[in-house]
C-alpha positions in Angstrom: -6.2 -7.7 -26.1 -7.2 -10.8 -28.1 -10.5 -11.2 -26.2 -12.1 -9.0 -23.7 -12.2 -10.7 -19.9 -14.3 -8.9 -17.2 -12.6 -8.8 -13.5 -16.1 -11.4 -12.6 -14.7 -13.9 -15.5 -11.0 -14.1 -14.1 -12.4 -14.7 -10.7 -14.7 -17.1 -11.3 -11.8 -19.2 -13.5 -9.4 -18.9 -10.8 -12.3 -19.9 -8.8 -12.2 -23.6 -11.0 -8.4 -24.0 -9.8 -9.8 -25.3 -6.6 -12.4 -28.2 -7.2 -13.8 -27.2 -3.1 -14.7 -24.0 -3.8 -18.2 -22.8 -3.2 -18.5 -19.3 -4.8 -18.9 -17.5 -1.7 -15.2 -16.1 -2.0 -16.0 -14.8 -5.7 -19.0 -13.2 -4.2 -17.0 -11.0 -2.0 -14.6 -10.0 -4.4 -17.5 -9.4 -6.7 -19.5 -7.3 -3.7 -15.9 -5.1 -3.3 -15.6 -4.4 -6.9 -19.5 -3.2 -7.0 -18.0 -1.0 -4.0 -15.5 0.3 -6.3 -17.9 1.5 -8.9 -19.8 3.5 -6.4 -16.7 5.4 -5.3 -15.3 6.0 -8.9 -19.1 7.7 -9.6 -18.4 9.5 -6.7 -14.7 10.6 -7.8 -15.4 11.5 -11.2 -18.3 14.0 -10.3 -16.4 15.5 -7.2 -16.6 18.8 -8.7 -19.6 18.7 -10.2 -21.3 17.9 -6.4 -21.1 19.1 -2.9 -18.1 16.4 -2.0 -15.1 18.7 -2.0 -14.0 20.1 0.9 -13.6 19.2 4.7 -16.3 17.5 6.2 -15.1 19.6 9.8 -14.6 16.7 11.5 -11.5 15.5 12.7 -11.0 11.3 12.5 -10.2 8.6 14.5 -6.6 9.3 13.5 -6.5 12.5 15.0 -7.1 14.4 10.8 -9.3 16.3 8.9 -12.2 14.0 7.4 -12.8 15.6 4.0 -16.5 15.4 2.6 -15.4 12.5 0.0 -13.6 10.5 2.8 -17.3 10.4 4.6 -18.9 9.3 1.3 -16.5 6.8 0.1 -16.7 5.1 3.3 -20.5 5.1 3.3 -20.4 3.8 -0.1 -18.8 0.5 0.8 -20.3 0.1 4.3 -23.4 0.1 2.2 -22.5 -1.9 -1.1 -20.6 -4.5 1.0 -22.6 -4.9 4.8 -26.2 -5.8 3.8 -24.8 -9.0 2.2 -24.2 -11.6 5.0 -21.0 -12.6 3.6 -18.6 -10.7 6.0 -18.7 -11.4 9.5 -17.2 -7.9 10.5 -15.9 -4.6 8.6 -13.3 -2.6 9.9 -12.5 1.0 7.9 -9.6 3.9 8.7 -12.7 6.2 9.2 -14.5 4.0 12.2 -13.0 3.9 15.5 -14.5 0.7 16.3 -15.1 -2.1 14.0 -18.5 -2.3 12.0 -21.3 -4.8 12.8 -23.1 -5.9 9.4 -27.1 -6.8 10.3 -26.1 -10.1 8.8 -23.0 -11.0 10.9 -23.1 -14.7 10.0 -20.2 -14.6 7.2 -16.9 -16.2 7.1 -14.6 -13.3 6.1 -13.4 -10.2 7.5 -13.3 -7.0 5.5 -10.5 -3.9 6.1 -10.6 -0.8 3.9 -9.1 2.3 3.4 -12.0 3.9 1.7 -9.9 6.4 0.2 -6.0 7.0 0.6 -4.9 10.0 -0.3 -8.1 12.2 0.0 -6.3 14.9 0.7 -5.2 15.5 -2.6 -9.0 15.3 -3.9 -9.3 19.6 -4.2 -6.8 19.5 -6.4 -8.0 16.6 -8.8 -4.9 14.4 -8.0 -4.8 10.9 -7.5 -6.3 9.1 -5.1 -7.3 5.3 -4.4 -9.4 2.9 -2.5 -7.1 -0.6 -0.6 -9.0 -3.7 0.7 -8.3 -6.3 2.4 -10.1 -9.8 3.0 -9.6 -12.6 5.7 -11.4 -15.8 7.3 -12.9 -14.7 10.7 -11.4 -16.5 13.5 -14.3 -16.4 15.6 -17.0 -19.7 15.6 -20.2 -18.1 16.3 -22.0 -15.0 16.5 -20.7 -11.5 15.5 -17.3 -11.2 14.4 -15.5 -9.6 17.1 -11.9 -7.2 16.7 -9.6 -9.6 17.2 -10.9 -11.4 14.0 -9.4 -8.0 12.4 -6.1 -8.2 14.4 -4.4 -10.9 11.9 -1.0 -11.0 10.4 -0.7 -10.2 7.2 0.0 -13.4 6.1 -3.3 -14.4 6.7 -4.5 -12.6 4.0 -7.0 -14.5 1.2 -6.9 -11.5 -1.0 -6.2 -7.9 -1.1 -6.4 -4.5 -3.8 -6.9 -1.3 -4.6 -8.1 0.7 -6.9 -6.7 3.5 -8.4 -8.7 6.6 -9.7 -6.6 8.5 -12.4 -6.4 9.6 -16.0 -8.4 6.0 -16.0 -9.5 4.1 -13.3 -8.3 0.3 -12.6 -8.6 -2.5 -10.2 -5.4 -4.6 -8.7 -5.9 -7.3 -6.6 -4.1 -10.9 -5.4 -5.7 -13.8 -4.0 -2.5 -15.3 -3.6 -2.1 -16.6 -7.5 0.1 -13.5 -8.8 -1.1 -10.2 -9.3 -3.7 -8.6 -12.0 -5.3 -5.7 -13.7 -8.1 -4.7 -14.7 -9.0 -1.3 -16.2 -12.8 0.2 -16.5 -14.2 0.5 -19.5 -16.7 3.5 -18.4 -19.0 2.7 -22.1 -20.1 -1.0 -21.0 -19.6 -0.3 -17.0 -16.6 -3.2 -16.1 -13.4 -3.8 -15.3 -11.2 -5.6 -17.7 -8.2 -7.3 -17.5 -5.8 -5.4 -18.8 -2.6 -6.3 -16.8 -2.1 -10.0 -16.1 0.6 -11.4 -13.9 2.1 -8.6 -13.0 5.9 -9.1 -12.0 7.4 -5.6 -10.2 11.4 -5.1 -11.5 14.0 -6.6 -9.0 15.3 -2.8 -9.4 14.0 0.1 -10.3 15.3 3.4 -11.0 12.4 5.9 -8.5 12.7 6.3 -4.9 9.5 8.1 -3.5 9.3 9.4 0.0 8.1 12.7 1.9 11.4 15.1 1.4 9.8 17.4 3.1 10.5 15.5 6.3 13.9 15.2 6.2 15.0 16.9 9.3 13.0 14.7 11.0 14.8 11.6 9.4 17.6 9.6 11.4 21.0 9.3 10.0 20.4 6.1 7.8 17.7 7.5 6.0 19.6 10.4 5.1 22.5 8.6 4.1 20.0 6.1 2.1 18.9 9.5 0.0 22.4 11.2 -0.5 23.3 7.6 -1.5 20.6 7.6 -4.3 21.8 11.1 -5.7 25.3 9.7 -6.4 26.3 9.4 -9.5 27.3 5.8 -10.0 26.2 4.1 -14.1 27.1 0.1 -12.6 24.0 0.3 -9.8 21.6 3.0 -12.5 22.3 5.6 -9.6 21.2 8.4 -9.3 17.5 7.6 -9.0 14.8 9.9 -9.9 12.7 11.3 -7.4 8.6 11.0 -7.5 6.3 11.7 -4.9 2.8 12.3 -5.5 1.3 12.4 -1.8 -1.0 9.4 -2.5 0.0 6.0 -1.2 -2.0 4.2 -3.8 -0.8 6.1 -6.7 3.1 5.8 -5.6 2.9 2.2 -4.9 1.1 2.0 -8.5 3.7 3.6 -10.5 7.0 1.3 -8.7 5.2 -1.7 -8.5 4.9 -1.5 -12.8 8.2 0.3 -13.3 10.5 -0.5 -10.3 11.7 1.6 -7.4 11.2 1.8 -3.6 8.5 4.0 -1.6 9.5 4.9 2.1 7.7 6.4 4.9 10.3 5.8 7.7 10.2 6.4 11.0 10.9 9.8 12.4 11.7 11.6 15.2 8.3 13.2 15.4 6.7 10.2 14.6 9.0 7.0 15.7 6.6 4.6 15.7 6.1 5.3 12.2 2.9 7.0 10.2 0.8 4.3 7.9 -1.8 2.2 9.1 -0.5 -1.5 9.4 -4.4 -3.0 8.7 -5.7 -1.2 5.8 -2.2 0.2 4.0 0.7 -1.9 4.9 -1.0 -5.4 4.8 -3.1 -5.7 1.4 -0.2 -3.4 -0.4 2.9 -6.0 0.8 0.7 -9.0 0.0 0.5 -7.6 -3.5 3.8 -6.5 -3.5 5.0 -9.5 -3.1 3.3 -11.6 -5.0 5.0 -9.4 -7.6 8.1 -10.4 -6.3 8.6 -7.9 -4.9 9.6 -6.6 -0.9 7.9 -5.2 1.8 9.2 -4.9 5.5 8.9 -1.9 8.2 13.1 -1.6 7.6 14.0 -4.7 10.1 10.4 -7.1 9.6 8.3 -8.4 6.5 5.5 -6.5 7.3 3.3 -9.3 7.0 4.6 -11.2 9.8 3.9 -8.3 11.9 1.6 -8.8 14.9 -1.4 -6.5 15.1 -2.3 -4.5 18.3 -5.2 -2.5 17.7 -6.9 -1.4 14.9 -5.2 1.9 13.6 -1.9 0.4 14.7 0.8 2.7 12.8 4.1 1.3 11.3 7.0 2.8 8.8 7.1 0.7 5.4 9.8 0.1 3.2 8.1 -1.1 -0.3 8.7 -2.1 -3.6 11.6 -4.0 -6.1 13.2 -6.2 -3.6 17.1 -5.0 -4.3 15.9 -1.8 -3.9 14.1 -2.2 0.1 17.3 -4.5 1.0 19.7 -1.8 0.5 17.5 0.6 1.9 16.9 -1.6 4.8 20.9 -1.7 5.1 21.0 2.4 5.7 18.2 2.4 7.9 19.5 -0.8 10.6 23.0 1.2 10.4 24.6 -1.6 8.3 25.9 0.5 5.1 27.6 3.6 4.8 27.8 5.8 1.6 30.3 4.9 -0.7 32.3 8.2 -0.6 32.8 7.4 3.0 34.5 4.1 2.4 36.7 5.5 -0.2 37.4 8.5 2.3 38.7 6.4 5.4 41.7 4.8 3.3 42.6 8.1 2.0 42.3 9.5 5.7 44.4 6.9 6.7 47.1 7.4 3.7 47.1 10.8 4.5 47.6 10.3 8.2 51.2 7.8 7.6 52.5 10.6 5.2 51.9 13.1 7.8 53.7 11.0 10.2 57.0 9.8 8.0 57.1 13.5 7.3 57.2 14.2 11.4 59.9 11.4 11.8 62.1 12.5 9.1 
């Protein structure tokens, strides 16, 4: 890099792009990236302290809290609710939404404290997704219904991943950027601007393991990416790492597609529309990329209630169409089209041969 610019830099220039602005928006992005710190302090020392482990307590989404899902979450109630600038919190962990003291903001926060906790024991990857909206209510405490918003409503959204190094991603709706911490002078800096996601990639990651579960398109969708076939780059390579964060991470810089489909055990799908879906496909596509739950942009999706569930189709937008195709029943594998002339062929030999 030519110079060094911290993640508070970028966001106050992109702040100058709107002569209006009052700072307050920079603020909360400023407030969410202290957040981040405090979990990364956490992450980093999660062997070292007593943060491994369950918690023995099951969550509002019916699984095992672990310790570091409890702490996470406390961390950015904490860094981000004592501030006055957000009128209402909503996290995966809370049942309910959370009141700040100072409920007199403008924005709505949603968080996902920490996606993919599970694989914390074993020192994978995990990550932390935000999202950020104006309230909708006037006056006095912000009130659930200023969480249920489309995603389009979105004035910025991130995550940050914790791995070999640790790095911020976020979007306020001017492309996407990156920022890496430097751990010796404590910040993040930009170390992926503009990022653009490949219109097709060459990884499809999904839970294999749930394949029985899957209906037909989906399966047809994966014996279609094991073909061999060198004019569409087929067959993809398979990577799955259990972490929603980290798998969106890896397609959105190298190309590819991450499912989570609906299945027969869960039909209504399995990620949470508010604090995965939303801030991941608002980034996704301001990539360029494509995000939809297999028949609707997921961002023009209604919300219900707060820990609504949906399946997500995400990533390089050539690669969720034709996925989309399998799963609405509209594309069959290629082996099958050639098969049915042959059938056919086969079938008027058989019957000049009955003739004669």
């Amino acid at each position: 890099m030519s110079e060094l610019i911290t993640i508070e830099r970028h966001i106050l220039e992109q702040q100058r792009r709107f002569p209006s602005a009052t700072g307050e928006f920079s603020q909360l992005l400023a407030d969410v990236t202290f957040a981040a710190k405090l979990v990364r302090a956490e992450v980093i020392r999660a062997g070292l302290v007593d943060v491994l482990g369950s918690a023995g307590i099951i969550n509002t989404q019916g699984e095992e809290q672990k310790k570091l899902d409890q702490s996470a979450n406390e961390k950015f109630i904490k860094a981000i609710g004592h501030h006055g600038r957000f009128a209402v919190m909503a996290s995966e962990e809370n049942e309910d939404i959370i009141t700040p003291p100072d409920s007199s903001g403008k924005y709505v926060l949603l968080f996902d404290p920490l996606d993919g906790s599970s694989n914390i024991d074993a020192n994978a990857t995990v990550g932390s997704i935000f999202s950020i909206y104006r309230r909708k209510s006037t006056s006095g405490a912000g009130t659930v219904q200023d969480c249920l918003q489309k995603g389009s409503e979105q004035v910025a959204a991130g995550y940050v991943i914790f791995g070999s190094s640790v790095m911020l991603v976020y979007t306020t709706g001017q492309g996407v950027h990156g920022f890496t911490y430097d751990p010796t002078i404590g910040e993040f800096l930009l170390s992926h601007e503009n990022i653009q996601t490949p219109k097709r990639g060459k990884i499809y990651s999904m839970n294999e393991g749930y394949y029985r579960y899957f209906f037909d398109g989906i399966k047809k969708y994966i014996k279609y990416l094991q073909q061999e076939d060198k004019a569409s780059g087929r067959p993809y390579s398979a990577r799955y790492i259990g972490s929603l964060v980290a798998d969106f991470h890896r397609n959105l810089l190298y190309g590819g597609v991450f499912i989570y489909p609906r299945t027969k055990k869960a039909p209504e799908g399995k990620l949470r529309l508010l604090y995965e879906a939303n801030p991941l496909a608002f980034i996704c596509e301001q990539a360029g990329g494509r995000a939809t739950d297999g028949y609707t942009r997921i961002m023009d999706i209604v919300p219900e209630k707060l820990h609504q569930r949906i399946p997500l189709f995400i990533g390089s937008e050539e690669d969720v169409r034709i996925a989309e195709e399998f799963e609405q029943g509209l594309r069959e594998l290629e082996h099958d089209r050639e098969l049915i002339p042959n059938m056919l062929a086969e079938v008027a030999r058989a019957e000049k041969t009955l003739v004669k």
